[in-house]
C-alpha positions as CSV (number, residue, x, y, z in Angstrom):
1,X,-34.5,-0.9,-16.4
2,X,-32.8,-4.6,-17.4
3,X,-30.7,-6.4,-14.9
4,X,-27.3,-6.4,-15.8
5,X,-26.2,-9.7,-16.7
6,X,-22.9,-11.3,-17.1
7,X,-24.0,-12.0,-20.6
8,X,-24.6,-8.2,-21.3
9,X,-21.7,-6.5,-20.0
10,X,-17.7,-7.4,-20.0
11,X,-17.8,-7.8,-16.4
12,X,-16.8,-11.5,-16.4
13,X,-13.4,-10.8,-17.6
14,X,-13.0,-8.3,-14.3
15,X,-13.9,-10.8,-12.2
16,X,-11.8,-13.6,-10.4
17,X,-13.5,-16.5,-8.1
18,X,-11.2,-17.5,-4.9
19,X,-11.3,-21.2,-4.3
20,X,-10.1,-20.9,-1.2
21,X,-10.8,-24.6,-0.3
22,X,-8.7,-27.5,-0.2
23,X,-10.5,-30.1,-2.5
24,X,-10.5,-30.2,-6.1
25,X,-13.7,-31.8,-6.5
26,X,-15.1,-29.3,-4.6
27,X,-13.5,-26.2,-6.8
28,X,-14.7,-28.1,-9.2
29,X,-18.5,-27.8,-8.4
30,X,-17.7,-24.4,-7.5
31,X,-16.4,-23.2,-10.7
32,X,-18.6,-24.6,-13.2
33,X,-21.7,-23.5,-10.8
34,X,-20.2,-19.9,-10.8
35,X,-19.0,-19.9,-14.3
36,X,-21.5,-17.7,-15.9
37,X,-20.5,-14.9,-13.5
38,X,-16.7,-15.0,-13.0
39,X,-14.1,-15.5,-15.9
40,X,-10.9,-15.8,-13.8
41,X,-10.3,-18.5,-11.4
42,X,-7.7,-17.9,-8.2
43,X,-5.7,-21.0,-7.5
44,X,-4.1,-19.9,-4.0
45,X,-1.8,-21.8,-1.4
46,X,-4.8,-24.1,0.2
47,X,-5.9,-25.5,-3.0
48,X,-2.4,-25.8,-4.8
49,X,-1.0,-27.4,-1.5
50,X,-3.9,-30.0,-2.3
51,X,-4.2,-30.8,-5.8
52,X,-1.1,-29.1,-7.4
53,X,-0.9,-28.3,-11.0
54,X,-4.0,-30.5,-11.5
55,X,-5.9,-27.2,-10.0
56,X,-4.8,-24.9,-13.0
57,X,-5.1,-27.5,-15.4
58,X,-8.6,-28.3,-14.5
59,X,-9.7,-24.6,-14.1
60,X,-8.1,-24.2,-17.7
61,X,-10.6,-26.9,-18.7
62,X,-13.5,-25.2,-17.9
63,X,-13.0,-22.1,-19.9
64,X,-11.5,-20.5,-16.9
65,X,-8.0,-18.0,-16.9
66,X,-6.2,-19.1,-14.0
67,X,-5.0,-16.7,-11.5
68,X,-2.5,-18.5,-9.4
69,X,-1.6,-16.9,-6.6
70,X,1.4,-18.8,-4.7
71,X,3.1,-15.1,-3.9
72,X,6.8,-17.0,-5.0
73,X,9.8,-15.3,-3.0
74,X,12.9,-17.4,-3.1
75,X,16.1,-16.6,-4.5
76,X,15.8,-15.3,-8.2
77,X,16.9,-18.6,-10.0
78,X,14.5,-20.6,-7.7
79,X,11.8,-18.4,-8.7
80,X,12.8,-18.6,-12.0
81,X,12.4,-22.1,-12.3
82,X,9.2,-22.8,-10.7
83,X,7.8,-19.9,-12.5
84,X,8.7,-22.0,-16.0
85,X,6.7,-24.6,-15.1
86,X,3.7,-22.7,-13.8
87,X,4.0,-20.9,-16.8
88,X,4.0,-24.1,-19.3
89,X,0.6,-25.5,-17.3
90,X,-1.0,-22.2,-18.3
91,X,-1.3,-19.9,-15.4
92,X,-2.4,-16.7,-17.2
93,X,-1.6,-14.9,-13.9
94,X,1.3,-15.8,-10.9
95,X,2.0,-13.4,-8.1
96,X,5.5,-12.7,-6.9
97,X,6.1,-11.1,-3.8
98,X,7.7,-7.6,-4.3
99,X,9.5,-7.8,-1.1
100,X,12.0,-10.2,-3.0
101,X,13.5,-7.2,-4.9
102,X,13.9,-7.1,-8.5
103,X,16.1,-9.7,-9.4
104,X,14.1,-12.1,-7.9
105,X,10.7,-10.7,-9.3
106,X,12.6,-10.7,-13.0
107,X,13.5,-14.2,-12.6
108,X,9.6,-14.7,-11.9
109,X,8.6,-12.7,-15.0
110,X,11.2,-14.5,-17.7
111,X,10.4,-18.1,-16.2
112,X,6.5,-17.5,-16.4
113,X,6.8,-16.2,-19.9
114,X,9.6,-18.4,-21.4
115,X,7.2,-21.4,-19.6
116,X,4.3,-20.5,-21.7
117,X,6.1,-20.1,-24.8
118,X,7.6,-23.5,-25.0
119,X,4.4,-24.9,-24.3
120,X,2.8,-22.8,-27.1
121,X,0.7,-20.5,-24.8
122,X,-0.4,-16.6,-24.6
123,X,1.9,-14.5,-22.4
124,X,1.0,-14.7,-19.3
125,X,1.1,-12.0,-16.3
126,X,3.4,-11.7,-13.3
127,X,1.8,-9.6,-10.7
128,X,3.9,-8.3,-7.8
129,X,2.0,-8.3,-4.5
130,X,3.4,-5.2,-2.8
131,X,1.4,-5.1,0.4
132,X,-1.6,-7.8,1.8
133,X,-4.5,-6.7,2.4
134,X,-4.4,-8.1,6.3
135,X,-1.8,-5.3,6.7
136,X,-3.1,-2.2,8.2
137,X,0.4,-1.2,9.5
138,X,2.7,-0.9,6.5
139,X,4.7,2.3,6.3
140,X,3.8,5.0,3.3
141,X,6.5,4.6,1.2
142,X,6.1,0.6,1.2
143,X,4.1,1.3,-1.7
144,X,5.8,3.4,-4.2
145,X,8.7,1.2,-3.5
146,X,7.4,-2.1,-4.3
147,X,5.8,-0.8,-7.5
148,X,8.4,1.1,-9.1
149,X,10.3,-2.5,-8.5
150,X,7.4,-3.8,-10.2
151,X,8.2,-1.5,-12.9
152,X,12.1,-2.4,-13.5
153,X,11.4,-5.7,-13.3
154,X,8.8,-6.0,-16.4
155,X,6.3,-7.2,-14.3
156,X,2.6,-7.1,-16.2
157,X,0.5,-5.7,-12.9
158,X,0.5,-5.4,-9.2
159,X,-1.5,-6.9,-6.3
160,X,-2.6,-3.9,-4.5
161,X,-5.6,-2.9,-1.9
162,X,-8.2,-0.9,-3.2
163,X,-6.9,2.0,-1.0
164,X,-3.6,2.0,-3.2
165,X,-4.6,1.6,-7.0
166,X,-4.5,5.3,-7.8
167,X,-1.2,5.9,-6.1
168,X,-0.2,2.8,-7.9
169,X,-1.8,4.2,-11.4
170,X,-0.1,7.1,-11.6
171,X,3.3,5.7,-10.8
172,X,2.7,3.1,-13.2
173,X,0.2,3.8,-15.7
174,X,0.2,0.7,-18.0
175,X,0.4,-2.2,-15.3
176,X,-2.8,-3.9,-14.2
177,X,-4.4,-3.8,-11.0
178,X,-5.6,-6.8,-8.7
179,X,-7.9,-6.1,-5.6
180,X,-8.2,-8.4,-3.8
181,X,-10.3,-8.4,0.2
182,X,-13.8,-7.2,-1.9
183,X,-16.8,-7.5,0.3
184,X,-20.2,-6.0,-0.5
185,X,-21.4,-3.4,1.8
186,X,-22.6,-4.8,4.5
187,X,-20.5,-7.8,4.7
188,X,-18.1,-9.0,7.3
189,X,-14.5,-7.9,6.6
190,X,-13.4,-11.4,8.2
191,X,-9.1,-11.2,8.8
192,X,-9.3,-8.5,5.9
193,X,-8.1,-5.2,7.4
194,X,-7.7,-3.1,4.4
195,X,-11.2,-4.3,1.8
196,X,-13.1,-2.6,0.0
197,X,-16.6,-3.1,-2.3
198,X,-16.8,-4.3,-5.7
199,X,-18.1,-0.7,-7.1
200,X,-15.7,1.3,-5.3
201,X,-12.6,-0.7,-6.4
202,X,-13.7,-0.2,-9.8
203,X,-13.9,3.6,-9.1
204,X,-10.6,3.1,-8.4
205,X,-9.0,1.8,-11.4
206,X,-9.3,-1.7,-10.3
207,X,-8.3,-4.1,-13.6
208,X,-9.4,-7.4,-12.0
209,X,-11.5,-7.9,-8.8
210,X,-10.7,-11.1,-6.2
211,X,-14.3,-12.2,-5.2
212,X,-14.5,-15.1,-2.6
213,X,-15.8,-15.5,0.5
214,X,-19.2,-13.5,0.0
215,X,-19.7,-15.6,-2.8
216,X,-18.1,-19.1,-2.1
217,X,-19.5,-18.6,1.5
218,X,-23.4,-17.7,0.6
219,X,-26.2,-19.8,1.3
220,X,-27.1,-19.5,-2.2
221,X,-23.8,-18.6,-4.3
222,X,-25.4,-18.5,-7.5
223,X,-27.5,-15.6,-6.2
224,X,-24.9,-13.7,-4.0
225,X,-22.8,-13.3,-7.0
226,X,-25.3,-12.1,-9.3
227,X,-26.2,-9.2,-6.3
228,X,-22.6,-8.2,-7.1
229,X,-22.6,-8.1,-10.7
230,X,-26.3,-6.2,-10.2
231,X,-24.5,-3.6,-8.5
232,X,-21.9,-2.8,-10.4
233,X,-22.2,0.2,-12.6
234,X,-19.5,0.8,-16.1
235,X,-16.7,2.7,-15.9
């Protein structure tokens, strides 16, 4: 049997690296080392609190899509604006919060799009986070909720725990799915309470799986995330 490489399966494009770190030079080295196993780059709070829209723009240099995740909840005009200009420095993805309610989150989608058009970009994606991963305590119905505002607000996809995508699927059928808290089997779930491995988010109906710590943490990150990618198995 061949090893599955990035090169011989679409697997890149399902695949997001965190930078969780708060140096750009350091992303940096990160990124291009990992680059032939991830095709999506996540901006979060730590790195954008330290480099600022120099972090997408640089991602977007090395061939990366940029997944910012800033999780915007502000009143809808506020959200609206900042969403522009992420949107015009060419965030492919930006999550909004879902607990900001619909107005808010359609202030989010019309700034990230109209953003990107006046600077001559694709359409990018809002995502709605509906409930982090660190939260084991959320009621049922959170869920449903925060999607079907998801839904009326034209956002592209949701930010959802593994445990949730096929409730979220068959509410919403069309919008994409980001996992994030993957871990390998095995691996510690660190302040994850709600993770899940690469495969079985995949099984789920994951769209796009947020890889960081097993791989950004590794002795040997090069290696640790071609394990993942050798464990995977298609749709």
């Amino acid at each position: 049997m061949s090893v599955t490489t990035p090169e011989s399966t679409d697997v890149r494009s399902k695949l997001a690296l965190a930078l969780d770190v708060d140096d750009l030079v350091e992303a940096t080295r990160m990124a291009k080392e990992l680059a032939p196993y991830f095709g999506v780059a996540k901006v979060g709070l730590e790195l954008y609190s330290a480099a600022g829209t120099d972090a997408v723009v640089t991602m977007t240099e090395l061939g990366y899509k940029v997944f910012l995740d800033l999780k915007l909840h502000d009143i809808p005009t506020t959200v609206r604006k900042a969403a522009r200009v992420l949107g015009a420095v060419g965030a492919s993805y930006l999550t909004l919060h879902a607990f900001g309610g619909a107005s808010m989150l359609r202030g989010g989608v019309e700034g990230l799009r109209d953003g990107a058009a006046a600077a001559g970009l694709e359409p990018p994606c809002a995502l709605a986070v509906t409930i982090l991963t660190s939260d084991a305590g959320a009621p049922p119905h959170i869920l449903g909720n925060r999607v079907r505002t998801a839904v009326e607000a034209g956002c592209g996809g949701v930010v959802c725990a593994a445990g949730d995508v096929r409730e979220a699927k068959q509410l919403a059928p069309r919008l994409m799915a980001v996992v994030p808290g993957i871990r390998p089997a095995g691996a510690s779930s660190d302040d994850q309470a709600r993770t899940s491995t690469p495969q079985g988010a995949l099984d789920a109906g994951a769209d796009l799986l947020v890889i960081g710590r097993a791989v950004t943490g590794a002795e040997d990150r090069a290696a640790a995330a071609a394990k993942i990618i050798e464990s995977l198995t298609p749709a």
